[in-house]
C-alpha positions in Angstrom: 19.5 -6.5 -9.5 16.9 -6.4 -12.4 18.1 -4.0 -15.2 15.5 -1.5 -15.2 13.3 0.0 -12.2 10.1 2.0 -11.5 11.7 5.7 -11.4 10.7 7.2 -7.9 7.6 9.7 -8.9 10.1 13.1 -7.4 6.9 15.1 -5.5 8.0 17.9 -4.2 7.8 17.6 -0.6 6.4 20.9 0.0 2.9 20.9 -1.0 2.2 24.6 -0.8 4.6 27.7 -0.8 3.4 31.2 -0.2 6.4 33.6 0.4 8.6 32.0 3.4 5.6 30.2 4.6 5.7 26.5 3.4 3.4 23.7 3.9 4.6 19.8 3.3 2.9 16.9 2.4 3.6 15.5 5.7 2.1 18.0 7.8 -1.1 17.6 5.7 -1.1 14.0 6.4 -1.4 14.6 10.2 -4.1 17.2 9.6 -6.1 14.9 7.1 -5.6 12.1 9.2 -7.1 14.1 12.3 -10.0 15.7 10.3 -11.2 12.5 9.2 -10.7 10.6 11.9 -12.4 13.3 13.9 -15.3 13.1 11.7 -15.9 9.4 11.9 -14.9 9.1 15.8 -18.2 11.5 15.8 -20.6 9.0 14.2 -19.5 6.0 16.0 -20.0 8.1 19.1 -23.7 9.5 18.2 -24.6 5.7 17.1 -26.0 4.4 20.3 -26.2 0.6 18.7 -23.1 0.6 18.3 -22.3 0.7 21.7 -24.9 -0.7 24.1 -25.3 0.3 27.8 -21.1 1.3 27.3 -20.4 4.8 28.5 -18.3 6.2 26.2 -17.4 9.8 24.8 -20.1 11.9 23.4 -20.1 13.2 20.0 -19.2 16.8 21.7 -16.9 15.4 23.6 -14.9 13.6 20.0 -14.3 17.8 19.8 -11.7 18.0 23.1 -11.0 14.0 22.8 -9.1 14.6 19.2 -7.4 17.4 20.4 -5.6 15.4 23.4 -5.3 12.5 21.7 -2.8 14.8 18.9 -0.7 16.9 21.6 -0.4 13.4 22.8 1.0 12.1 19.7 2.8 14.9 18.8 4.6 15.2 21.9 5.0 11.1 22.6 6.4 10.6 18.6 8.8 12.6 19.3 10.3 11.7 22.6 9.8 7.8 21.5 12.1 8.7 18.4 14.8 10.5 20.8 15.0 8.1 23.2 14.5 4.9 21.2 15.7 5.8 17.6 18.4 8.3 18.3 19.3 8.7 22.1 23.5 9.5 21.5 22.7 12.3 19.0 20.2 14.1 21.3 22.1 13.5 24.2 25.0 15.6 22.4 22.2 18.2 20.9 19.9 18.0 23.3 17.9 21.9 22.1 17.7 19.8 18.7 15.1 17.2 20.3 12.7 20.2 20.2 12.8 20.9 16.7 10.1 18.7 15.1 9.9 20.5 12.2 13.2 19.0 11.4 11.9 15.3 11.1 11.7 11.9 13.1 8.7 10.8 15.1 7.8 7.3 16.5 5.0 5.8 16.0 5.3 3.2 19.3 5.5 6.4 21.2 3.1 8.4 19.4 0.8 5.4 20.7 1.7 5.6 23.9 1.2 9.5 24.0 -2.3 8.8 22.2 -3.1 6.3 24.7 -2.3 8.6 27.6 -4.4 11.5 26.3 -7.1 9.4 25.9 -6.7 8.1 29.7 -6.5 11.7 30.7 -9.3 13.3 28.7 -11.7 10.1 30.5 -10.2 10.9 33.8 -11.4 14.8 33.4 -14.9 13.5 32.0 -15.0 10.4 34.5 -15.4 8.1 31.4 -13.9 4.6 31.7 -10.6 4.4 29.7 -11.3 1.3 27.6 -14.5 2.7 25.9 -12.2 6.1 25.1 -9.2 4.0 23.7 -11.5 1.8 21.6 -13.1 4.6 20.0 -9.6 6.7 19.5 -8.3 3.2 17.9 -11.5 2.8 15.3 -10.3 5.8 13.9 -6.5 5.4 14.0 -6.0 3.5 10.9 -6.9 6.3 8.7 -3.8 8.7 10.4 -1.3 5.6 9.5 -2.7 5.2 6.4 -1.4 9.2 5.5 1.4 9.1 7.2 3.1 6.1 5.3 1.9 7.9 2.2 3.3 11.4 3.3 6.4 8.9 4.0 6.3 7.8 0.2 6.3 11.3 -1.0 9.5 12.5 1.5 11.2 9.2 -0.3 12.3 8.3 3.4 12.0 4.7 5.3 12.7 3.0 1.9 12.5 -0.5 1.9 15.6 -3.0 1.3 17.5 -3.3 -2.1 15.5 -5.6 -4.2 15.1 -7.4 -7.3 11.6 -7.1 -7.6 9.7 -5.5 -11.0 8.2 -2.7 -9.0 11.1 -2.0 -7.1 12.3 1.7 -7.1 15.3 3.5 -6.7 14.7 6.1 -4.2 16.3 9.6 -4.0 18.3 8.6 -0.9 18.6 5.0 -0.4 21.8 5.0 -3.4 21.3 3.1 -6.9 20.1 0.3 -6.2 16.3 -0.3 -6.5 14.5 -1.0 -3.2 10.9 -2.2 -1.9 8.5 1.1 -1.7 8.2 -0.4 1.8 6.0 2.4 2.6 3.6 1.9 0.8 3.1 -1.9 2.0 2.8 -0.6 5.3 0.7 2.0 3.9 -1.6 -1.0 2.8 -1.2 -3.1 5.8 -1.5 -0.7 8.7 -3.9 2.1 7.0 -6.0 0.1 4.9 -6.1 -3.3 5.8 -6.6 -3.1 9.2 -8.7 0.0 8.6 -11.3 -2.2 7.6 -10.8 -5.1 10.1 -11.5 -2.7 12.6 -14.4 -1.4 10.6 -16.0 -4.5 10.4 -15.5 -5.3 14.2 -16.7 -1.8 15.1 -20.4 -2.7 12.6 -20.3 -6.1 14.8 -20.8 -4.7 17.8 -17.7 -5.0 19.6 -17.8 -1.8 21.0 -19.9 -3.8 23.5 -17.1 -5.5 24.8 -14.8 -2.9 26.0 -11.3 -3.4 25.0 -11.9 -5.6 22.1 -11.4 -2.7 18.9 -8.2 -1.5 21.0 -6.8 -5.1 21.7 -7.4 -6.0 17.8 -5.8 -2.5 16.9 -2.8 -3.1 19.2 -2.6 -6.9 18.1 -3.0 -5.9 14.2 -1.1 -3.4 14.2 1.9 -5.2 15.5 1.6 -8.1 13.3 1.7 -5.8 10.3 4.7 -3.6 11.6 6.2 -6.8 12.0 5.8 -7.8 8.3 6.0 -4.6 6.9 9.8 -4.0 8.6 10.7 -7.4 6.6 10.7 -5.2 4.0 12.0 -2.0 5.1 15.7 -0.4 5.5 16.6 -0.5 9.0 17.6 3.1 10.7 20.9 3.6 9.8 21.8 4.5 12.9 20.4 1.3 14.4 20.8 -1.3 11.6 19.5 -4.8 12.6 19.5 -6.2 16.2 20.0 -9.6 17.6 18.5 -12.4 14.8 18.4 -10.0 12.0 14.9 -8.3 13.8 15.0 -4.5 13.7 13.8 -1.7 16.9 10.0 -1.6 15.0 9.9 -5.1 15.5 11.5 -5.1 18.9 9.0 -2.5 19.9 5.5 -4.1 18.5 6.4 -7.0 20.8 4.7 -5.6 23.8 1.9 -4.1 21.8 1.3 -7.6 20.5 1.2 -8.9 24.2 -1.1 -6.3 25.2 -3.5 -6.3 22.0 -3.8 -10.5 22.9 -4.4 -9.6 26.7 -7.2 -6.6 25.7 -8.7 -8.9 23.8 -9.2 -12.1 25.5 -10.0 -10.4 28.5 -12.8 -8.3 26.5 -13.7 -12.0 25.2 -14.4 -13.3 29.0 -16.3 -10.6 29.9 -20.5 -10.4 28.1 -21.0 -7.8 26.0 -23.0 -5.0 27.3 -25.8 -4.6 25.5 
């Protein structure tokens, strides 16, 4: 262990507090991750090079789209983190698995709640899925990005005891000093593939349905793979089989299905 460490920056968790009523860092990373995202899912929509003869959402339609896609992840975090995270507590305090406010979402099953608001809002508008999920997934990046930040601030998912010279000692995680994990997954899966998708977004692959949501799925797993090389394992999970962990375990098939988006956008020509 090195003999001194960055002191954790103590942010008080609760950004704003007016009487009783208190608002936390972490609920203002969902809403600015929504507000911007809904702002930029509008000017992809309304740019019509972008996107070729695709149908895809209009920009009134970003409007109801951003509120499915969030009551989607909303309500998919936080039955991914009962059931894949925690399923023996709530199975014992079962009125607890609706109390949110108390902490622990997932993001696998955020994803998958995302993914089926977006199928349902282009079911209601008769809009073919792929172009919906592509444009939902452009955007996506900038949410991650907040909440590993909002995840920094809380001083929770710290990263593993190390001997590194930015390595912190976090509030929680005991004396030794550990990786600010968050923050390199903060990096990876916020900015980093932010601006992949970005750039595949200005290079028209929103011609090619499925291609920004296969390389969101794919990147996103590879980096949640890194990043948990790096981060303290649940401690009501610790490691699985080979020293892998459940956010690794659970990328897996969102690797699978980024690959299988993508080369099957790949075979099929752009529609421009």
């Amino acid at each position: 262990m090195p003999l001194f460490a960055i002191p954790f920056p103590m942010i008080d968790p609760i950004a704003v507090s007016v009487g009783p009523l208190a608002i936390r860092w972490y609920a203002l990373a969902y809403v600015a991750g929504l507000l911007i995202g809904w702002w930029l899912a509008k000017r992809i929509a309304a740019n019509d090079a972008l996107w070729g003869d695709v149908r895809r959402p209009s920009p009134l339609d970003v409007d109801d789209l951003i509120l499915w896609v969030a009551f989607g992840v909303i309500l998919g975090g936080r039955i991914g983190y009962v059931l894949f995270y925690n399923p023996g507590y709530y199975l014992e305090n079962p009125i607890e698995a609706l109390q949110v406010w108390h902490g622990g979402m997932s993001f696998h099953g955020g994803l998958a709640g995302a993914a089926l608001g977006a199928w349902a809002f282009g079911r209601s508008r008769g809009l073919p899925a792929l172009p919906v999920f592509d444009l939902a997934t452009a955007v996506a990046p900038i949410g991650l990005f907040f909440g590993r930040v909002a995840n920094f601030i809380n001083g929770e998912l710290f990263g593993r005891a190390s001997d590194a010279p930015w390595a912190m000692v976090f509030p929680h995680g005991g004396p030794e000093p550990r990786h600010p994990s968050q923050l390199y997954q903060a990096a990876l899966e916020g900015v980093a593939l932010f601006v992949a998708v970005q750039i595949l977004v200005r290079s028209g692959a929103l011609k090619r349905p499925g291609l920004v949501g296969g390389v969101f799925l794919a990147g996103y797993a590879v980096a949640r793979i890194i990043g948990e090389l790096f981060r303290e394992p649940d401690a009501q999970i610790g490691f699985l089989a080979f020293g892998g962990t459940m956010g690794q375990l659970l990328s897996l098939p969102m690797l699978a299905l980024g690959l299988a988006l993508i080369v099957r956008a790949r075979r099929s020509p752009p529609l421009a």
